[in-house]
N, C-alpha and C positions, 0 to 999 in steps of 0.2 A: 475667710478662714474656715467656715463651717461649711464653704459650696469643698473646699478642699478636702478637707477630712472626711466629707460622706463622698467623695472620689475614691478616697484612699482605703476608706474601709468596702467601699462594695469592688474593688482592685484584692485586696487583701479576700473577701469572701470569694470572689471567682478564682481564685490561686486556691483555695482549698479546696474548691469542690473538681479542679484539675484533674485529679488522680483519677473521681468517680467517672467524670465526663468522656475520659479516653477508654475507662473501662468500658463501659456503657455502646459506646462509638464503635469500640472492636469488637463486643461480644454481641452485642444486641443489634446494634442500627445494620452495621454493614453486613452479617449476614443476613438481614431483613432485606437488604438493597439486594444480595447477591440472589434470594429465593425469587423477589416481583421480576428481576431481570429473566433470570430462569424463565416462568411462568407466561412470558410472553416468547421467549426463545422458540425457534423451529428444531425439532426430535433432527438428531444426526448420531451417529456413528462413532467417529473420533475428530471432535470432542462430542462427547455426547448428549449437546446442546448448543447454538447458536444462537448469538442472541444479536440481534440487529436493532435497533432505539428507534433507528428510522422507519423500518418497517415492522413494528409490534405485530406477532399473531397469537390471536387471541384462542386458538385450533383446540389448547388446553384448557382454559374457560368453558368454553361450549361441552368439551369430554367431561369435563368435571360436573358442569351440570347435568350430565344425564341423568333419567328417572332411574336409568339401574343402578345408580349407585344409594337413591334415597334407602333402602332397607339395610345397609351398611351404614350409615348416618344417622337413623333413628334409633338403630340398636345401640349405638354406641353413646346416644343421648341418652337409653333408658339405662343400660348398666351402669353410667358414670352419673346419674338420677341415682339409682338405686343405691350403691354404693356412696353417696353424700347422703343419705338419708341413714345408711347403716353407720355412718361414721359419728352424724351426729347422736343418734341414741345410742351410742356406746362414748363416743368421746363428750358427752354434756354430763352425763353421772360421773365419769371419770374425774375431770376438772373440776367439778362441782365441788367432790371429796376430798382432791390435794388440795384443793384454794383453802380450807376449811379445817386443816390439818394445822399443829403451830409451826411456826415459823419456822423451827430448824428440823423438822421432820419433814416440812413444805418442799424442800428442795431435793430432799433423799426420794421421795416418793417422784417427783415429776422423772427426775434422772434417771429410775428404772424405769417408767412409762416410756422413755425418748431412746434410752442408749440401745435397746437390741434392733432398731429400726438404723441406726445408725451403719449397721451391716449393710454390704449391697445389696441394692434390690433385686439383680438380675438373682443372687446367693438367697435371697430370701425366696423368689417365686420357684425355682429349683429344691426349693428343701417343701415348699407346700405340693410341688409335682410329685417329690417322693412317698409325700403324707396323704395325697389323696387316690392314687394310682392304685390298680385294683389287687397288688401281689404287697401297696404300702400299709402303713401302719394304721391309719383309721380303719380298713377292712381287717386287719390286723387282731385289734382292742376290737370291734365289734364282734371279730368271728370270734375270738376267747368267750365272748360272755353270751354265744350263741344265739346272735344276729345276724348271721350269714356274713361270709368274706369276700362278695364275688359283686357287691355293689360298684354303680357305676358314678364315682364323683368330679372322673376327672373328665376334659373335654365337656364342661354343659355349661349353663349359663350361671350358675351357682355357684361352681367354679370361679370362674371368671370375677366375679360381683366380689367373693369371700379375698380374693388375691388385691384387687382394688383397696376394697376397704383396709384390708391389715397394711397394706403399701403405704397408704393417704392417710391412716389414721392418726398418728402424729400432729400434721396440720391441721387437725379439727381443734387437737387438745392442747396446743401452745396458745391459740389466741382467744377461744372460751376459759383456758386458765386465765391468761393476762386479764380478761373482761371480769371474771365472777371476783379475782381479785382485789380490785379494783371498788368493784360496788359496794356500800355500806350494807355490814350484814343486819343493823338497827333496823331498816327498812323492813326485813322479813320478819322480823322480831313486832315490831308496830302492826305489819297488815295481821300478826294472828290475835295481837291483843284486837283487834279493832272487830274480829268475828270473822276472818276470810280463811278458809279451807286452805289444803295444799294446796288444789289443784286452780284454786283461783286466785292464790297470793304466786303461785308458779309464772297462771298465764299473765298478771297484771304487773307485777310488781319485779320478779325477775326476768322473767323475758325480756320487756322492757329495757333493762336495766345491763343485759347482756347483747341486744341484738348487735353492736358493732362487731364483736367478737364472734357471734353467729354469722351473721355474714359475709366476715374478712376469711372464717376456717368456714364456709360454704365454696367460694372463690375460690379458696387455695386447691381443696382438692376437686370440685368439679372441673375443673378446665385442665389438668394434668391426666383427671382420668380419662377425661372426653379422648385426649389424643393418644391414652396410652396402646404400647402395641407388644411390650415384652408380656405384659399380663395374658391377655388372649391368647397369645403364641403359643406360650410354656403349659398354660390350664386351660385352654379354649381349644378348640375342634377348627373346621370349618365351615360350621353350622353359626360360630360364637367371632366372626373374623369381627374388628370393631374398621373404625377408620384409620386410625393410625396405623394399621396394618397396611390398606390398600394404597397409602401413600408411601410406606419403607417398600411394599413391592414395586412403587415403580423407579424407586431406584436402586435397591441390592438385591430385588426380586426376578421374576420372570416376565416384568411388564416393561421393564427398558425404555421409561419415558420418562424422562426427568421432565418436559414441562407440564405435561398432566399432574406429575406428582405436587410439583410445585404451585399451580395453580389448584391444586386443591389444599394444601398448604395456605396458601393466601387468602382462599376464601373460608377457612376453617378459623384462619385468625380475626376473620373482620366479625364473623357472625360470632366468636367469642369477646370482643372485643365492645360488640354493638350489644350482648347479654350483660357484659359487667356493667358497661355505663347507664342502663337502664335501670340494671339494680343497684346503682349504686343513686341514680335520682330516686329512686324509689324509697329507699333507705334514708336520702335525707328529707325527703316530704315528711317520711311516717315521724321524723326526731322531735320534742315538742322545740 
């Protein structure tokens, strides 16, 4: 009777996660299947890709590794670095101050931090293109107050970095919210009776006490900005192209190579793929 009922109930939990698993299957697996088949596929015309099981060529691998692509790859490591570093000193004070608000102000305050982000992105980097261009409104506001109007913000790497962050910023601040939440504020309260500074009751006692939510909102936006390509496009130059860029050219671009693209696709997801789980071992050594 008990071999039957733990049938019946793990029957019953596989029927509910049904819905997830087909989601999952259609959005996630199969077109992961369709990008590795890609990547091994021979460059053609119409269609413009063939993909043979039997004969794998690897022709896109090799392109994909070339040296001339590392300074597209590393830039796009240091912007999407960079911009996870501006996210968290702006979104760790931020969450810091709603978590620490009372409870029915708590919720008013997160929901203006999240709703204007809730606009599109592509509508939001188009309205930062109009704000940093050199006829827009920040030359605008500086030439009024007699800073010169003829500054150059847009197309540089600053650009770029500024449009990341305000994109990704959200994901820093929902899960340092969830984390400082969560943590007993007693704790900070105890380290300064006991004689610990800010800045040593910060590093000991809240760091600590918040890293899962550090670096669950590190993950989220590092690896969305690594492959972002609207960002670069709309406030970047061609000085500032990231990766995600060289992989939409080779397919709605001027490189007309779906399996180079693809195959840089694939090795973009392992090497992100092969960073999370390393930080993520790493994360749970440091846990006590």
């Amino acid at each position: 009777m008990t071999r039957t009922r733990r049938r019946a109930e793990a029957l019953r939990g596989q029927l509910l996660l049904l819905p997830t698993t087909l989601w999952l299957g259609a959005l996630l697996v199969a077109p992961l299947i369709v990008v590795v088949a890609y990547s091994i596929g021979t460059r053609g015309i119409n269609p413009p890709v063939r993909v043979d099981w039997a004969h794998p060529n690897f022709a896109g691998y090799r392109r994909a590794l070339d040296p001339a692509f590392l300074p597209i790859f590393g830039r796009s490591v240091v912007y999407a670095a960079a911009a996870t570093l501006a996210c968290i000193a702006l979104g760790f004070p931020l969450a810091y101050w709603i978590a620490r608000r009372p409870p029915r102000r708590r919720m008013v305050f997160l929901a203006l931090a999240v709703v204007p982000f809730l606009t599109s992105y592509l509508i939001r980097m188009y309205a930062w293109q109009f704000i940093l261009q050199r006829n827009g409104l920040l030359n605008a506001i500086l030439g009024s107050v007699g800073l010169g109007r003829d500054h150059a913000f847009l197309n540089t790497p600053g650009a770029v970095i500024l449009g990341l962050t305000y994109g990704f910023l959200p994901f820093m601040v929902l899960p340092l919210y969830a984390a400082i939440d969560r943590m007993d504020p007693t704790l900070v309260e105890a380290s300064y009776d006991l004689g610990l500074g800010r800045v040593a009751t910060f590093r000991r006692v809240i760091l600590p006490s918040v890293m899962p939510g550090l670096v669950a909102g590190t993950m989220l936006v590092f690896i969305p900005a690594l492959g972002d390509f609207v960002t670069p496009a709309l406030l970047g130059g061609t000085r500032t192209v990231m990766f995600g860029n060289t992989v939409q050219d080779q397919f709605l671009g001027g490189g007309n190579n779906w399996p180079l693209g693809s195959a840089m696709a694939v090795i973009l997801m392992v090497l992100i793929t092969f960073g999370v789980l390393v930080e993520l071992r790493r994360s749970e050594d440091a846990l006590p």
